[in-house]
C-alpha positions in Angstrom: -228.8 19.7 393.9 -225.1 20.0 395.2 -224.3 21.3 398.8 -224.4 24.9 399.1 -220.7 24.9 399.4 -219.8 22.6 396.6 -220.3 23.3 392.6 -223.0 21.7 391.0 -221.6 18.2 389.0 -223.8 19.5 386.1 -221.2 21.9 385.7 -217.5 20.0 386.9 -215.9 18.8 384.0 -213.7 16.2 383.3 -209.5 17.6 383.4 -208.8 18.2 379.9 -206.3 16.3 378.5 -203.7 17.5 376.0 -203.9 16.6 372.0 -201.4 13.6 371.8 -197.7 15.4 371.6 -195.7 12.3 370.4 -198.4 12.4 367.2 -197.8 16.0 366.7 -193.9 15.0 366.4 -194.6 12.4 364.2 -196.8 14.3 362.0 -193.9 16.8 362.0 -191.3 14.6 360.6 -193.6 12.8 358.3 -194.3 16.2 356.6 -190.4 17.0 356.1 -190.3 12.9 354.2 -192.9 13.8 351.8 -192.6 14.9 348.3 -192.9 18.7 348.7 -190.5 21.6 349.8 -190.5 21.9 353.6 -193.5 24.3 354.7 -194.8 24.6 351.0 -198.4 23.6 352.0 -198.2 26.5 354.5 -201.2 26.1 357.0 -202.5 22.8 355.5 -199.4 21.1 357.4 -200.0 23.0 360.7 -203.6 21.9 360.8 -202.9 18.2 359.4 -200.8 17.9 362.5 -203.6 19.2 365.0 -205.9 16.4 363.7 -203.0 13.8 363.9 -202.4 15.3 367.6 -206.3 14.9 368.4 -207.0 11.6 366.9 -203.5 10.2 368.9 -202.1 8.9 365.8 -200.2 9.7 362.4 -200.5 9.8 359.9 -204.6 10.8 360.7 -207.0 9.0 359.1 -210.2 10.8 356.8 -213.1 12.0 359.4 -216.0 10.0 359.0 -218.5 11.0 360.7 -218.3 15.5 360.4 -221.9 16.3 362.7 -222.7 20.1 362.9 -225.2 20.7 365.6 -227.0 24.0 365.3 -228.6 25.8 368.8 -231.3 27.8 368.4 -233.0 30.4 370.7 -234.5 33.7 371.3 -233.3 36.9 373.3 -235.3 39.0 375.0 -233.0 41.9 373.7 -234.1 41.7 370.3 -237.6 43.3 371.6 -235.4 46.7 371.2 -234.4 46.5 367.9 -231.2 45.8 368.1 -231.7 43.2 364.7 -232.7 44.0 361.0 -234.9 40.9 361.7 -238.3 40.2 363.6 -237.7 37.7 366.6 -240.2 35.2 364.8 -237.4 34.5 362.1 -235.8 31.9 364.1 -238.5 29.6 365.1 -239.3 30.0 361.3 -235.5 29.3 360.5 -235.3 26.1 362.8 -238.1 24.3 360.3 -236.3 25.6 357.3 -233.3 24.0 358.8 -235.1 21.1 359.2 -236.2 21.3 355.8 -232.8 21.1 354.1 -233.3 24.4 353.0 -230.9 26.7 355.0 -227.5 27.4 353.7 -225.8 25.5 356.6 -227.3 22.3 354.9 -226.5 23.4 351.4 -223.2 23.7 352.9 -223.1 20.7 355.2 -224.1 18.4 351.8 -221.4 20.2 349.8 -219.0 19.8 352.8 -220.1 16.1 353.6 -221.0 16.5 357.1 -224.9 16.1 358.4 -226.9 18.4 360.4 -228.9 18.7 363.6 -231.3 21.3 365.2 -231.6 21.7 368.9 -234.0 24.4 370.1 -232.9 25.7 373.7 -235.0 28.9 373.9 -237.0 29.9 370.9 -239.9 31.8 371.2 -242.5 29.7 369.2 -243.2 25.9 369.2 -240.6 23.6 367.2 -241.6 19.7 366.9 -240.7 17.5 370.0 -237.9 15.7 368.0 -235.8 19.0 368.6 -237.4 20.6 371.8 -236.5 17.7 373.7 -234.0 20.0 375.6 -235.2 23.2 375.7 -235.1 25.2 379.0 -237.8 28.2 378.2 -239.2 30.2 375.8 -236.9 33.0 375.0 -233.9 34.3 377.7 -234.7 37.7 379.2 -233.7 41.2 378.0 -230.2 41.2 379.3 -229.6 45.1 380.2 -232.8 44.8 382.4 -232.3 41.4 383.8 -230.5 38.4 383.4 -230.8 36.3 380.4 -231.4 32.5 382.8 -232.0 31.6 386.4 -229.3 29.7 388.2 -231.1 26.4 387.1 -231.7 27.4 384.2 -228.1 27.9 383.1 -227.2 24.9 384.7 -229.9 22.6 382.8 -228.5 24.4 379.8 -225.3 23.6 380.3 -226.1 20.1 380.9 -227.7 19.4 377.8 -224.8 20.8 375.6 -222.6 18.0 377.2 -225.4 15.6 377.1 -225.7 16.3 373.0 -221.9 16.7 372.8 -221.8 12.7 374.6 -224.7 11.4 372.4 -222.9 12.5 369.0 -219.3 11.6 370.2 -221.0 7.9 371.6 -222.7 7.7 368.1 -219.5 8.4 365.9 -219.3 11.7 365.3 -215.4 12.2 364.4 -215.4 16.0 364.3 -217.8 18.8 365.9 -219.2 22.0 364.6 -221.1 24.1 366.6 -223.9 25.9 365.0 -226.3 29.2 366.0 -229.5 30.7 365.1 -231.5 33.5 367.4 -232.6 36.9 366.0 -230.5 39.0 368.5 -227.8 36.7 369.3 -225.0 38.6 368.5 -225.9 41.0 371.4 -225.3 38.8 374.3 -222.3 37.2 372.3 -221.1 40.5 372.1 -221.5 41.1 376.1 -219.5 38.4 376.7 -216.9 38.8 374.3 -216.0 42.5 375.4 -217.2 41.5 379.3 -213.8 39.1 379.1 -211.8 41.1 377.3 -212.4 44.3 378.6 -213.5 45.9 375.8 -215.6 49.1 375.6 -218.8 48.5 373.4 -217.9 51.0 370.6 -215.0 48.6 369.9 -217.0 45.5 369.9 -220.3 45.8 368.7 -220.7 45.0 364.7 -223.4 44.8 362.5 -225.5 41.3 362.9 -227.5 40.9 360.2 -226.8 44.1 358.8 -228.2 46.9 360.7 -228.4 50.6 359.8 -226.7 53.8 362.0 -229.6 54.0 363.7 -229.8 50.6 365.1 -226.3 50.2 365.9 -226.5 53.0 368.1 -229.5 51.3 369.9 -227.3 48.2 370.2 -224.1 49.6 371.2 -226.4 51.0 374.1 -227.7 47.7 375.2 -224.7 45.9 375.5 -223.0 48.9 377.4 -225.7 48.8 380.3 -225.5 44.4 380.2 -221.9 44.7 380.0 -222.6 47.4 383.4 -224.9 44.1 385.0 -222.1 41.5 383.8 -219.1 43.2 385.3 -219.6 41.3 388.8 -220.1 38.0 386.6 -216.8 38.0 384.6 -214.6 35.5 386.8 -217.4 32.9 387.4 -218.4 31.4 384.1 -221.9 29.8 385.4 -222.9 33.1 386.8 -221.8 34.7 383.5 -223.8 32.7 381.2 -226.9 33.6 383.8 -226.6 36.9 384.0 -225.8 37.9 380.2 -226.0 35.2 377.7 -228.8 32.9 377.0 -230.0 29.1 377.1 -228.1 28.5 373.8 -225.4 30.1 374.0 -224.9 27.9 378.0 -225.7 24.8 375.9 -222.9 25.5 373.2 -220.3 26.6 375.9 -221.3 23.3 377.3 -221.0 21.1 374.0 -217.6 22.1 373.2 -216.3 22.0 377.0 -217.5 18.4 376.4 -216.0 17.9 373.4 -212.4 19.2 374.3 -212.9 16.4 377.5 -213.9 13.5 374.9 -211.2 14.1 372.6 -213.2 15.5 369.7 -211.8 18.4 367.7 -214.5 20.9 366.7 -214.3 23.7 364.2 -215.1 26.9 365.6 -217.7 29.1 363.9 -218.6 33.0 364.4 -218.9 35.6 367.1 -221.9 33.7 369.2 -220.2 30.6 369.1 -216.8 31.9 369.8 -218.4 33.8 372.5 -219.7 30.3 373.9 -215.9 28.7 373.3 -214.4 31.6 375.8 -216.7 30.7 378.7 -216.4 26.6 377.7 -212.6 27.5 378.0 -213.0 29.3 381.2 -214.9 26.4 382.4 -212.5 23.6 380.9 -209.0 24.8 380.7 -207.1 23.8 378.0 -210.5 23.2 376.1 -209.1 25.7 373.4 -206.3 22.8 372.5 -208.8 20.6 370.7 -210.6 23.5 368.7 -209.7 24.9 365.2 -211.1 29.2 364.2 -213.1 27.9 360.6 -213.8 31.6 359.7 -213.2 34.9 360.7 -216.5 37.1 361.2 -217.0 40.6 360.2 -218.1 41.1 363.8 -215.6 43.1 365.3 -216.0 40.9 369.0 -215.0 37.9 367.0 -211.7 39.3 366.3 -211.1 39.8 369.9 -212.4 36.5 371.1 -210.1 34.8 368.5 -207.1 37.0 369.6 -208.5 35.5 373.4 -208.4 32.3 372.2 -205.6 32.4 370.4 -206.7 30.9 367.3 -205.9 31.5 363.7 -209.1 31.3 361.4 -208.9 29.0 358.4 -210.7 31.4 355.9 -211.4 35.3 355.9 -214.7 35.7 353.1 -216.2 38.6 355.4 -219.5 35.8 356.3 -221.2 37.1 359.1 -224.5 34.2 358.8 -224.0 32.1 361.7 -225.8 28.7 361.8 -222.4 26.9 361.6 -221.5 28.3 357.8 -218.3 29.6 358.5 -217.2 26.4 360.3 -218.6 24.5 357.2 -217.0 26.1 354.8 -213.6 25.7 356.4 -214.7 21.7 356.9 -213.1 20.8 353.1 -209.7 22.6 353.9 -209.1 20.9 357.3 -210.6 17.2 355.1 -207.8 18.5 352.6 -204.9 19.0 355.2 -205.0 15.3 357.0 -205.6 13.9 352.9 -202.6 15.4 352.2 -200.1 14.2 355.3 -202.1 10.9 355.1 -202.0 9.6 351.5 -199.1 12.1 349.6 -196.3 10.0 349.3 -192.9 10.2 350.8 -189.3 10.7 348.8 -188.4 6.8 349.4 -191.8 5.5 348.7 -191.8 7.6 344.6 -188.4 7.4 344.3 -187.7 11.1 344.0 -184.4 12.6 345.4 -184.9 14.7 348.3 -182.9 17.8 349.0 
């Protein structure tokens, strides 16, 4: 453990350095040689010169190596009914992820980008070969208590950088954070409005599709963590203690890590948004290196976008989770660096340019 006085290493990151500017310039000025209108591909340009900024170099070559890593846990919150789900649903989920037979790896296949499950905090028993970092069994009920202890949160954020490294170290090109927790969407909610100042009404959405009744019940739980968070909202470590959750610590961790390896990641829904404000808080300028995939139905996820100041790829009202949105979105961003890396230019067909 650090001195009382100084922060605890687990949690200092790295200065995050800027996606490569000269690339970005260069990416620029090879979209205006190629054979197209100026600006006709719309978005697909913008993005295509984000990845040739990240990778330092243009024009951007094909990702190889796309690894989705999913974070599963449990919240003590969805012990009120705040989900259309029982809380056993995600230990059950983590070995249909293993499986193959979840729709984040039908979409990973279709996508071309592999999968891996890390449990963090579910409730139940998952084989060693993903348990190998969880912190407990379950966070705690979050408008009662706080979801982690302090070294809790802090082994939880350590092991999101520790997967982030080991994926980045093993070839993994591009990032996609995944989630999966019956209940999830409640603390991601907390911190979403917590940050922006939000009042619950405004924020909470409906999660796996709850009914009047339930909504109600949730739109009370957040407003009394939201109440025990309000102290928390400028320290990001106490934050993820007091109202989030092992996985949710371990994903803000991951894509802090990311942003300070020079990895782009696609972002996914409201819980892993949620993560990506508090990894920005904790790693500023860690929002450079990440790309919105989808935008939720959630209502928060709007607000953390608008926070984060990203534009989602795609808008097909998913509200799953486990990394979908992000996945689907994969094939777009694959299609934006194909197209600034292999169209052709005026010179090189021959055409006459404007």
């Amino acid at each position: 453990m650090s001195a009382p006085d100084e922060p605890d290493p687990r949690v200092v990151f790295d200065s995050v350095p800027q996606p490569d500017r000269p690339s970005r310039r260069a990416a620029q000025d090879r979209q205006r040689s190629l054979t197209k209108p100026p600006g006709s591909l719309g978005r697909l340009e913008e993005i295509g010169e984000w990845v040739a900024a990240c990778q330092g170099q243009c024009p951007p070559r094909v990702f190889e190596r796309p690894r989705i890593v999913v974070f599963a846990g449990d919240h003590g919150v969805a012990q009120t009914g705040v989900s259309a789900y029982p809380p056993e649903v995600t230990q059950q989920m983590v070995l249909n992820f293993l499986a193959g037979g979840a729709a984040i790896n039908v979409l990973a296949r279709a996508a071309g980008a592999s999968v891996r499950v890390e449990d963090l905090s579910v409730s139940g028993d998952t084989p060693p070969a993903v348990s190998r970092y969880k912190v407990r069994r379950s966070s705690g009920r979050i408008d009662r208590e706080d979801a982690l202890t302090e070294e809790e949160t802090l082994t939880a954020i350590a092991a999101g950088r520790v997967i982030a490294d080991s994926e980045i170290d093993s070839g993994a090109d591009l990032l996609i954070a995944g989630d999966m927790g019956i209940g999830n969407t409640t603390p991601a909610t907390v911190l979403i409005a917590s940050l922006t100042r939000t009042e619950p009404v405004a924020a909470v959405g409906r999660g796996t599709g709850i009914d009047d009744v339930t909504w109600m019940r949730k739109t009370e739980v957040i407003r009394d963590a939201m109440r025990r968070a309000r102290p928390s909202v400028r320290n990001p470590v106490k934050l993820l203690q007091t109202a989030a959750g092992a996985d949710i610590a371990a994903m803000a961790g991951f894509l802090a890590q990311s942003a300070v390896r020079r990895t782009p990641a696609i972002l996914d829904g409201v819980v892993v948004s949620a993560a990506a404000m508090v990894a920005e808080d904790m790693a500023a300028g860690a929002r450079d290196w990440w790309i919105a995939g989808h935008r939720s139905t959630e209502p928060a996820h709007t607000l953390a976008l608008r926070q984060l100041q990203l534009e989602p790829v795609v808008d097909f009202q998913m509200r799953l989770g486990e990394g979908s949105g992000a996945a689907v979105a994969l094939p777009i961003v694959r299609a934006a660096v194909a197209t600034l890396a292999e169209m052709a230019t005026f010179d090189e067909a021959g055409v006459s340019d404007r």
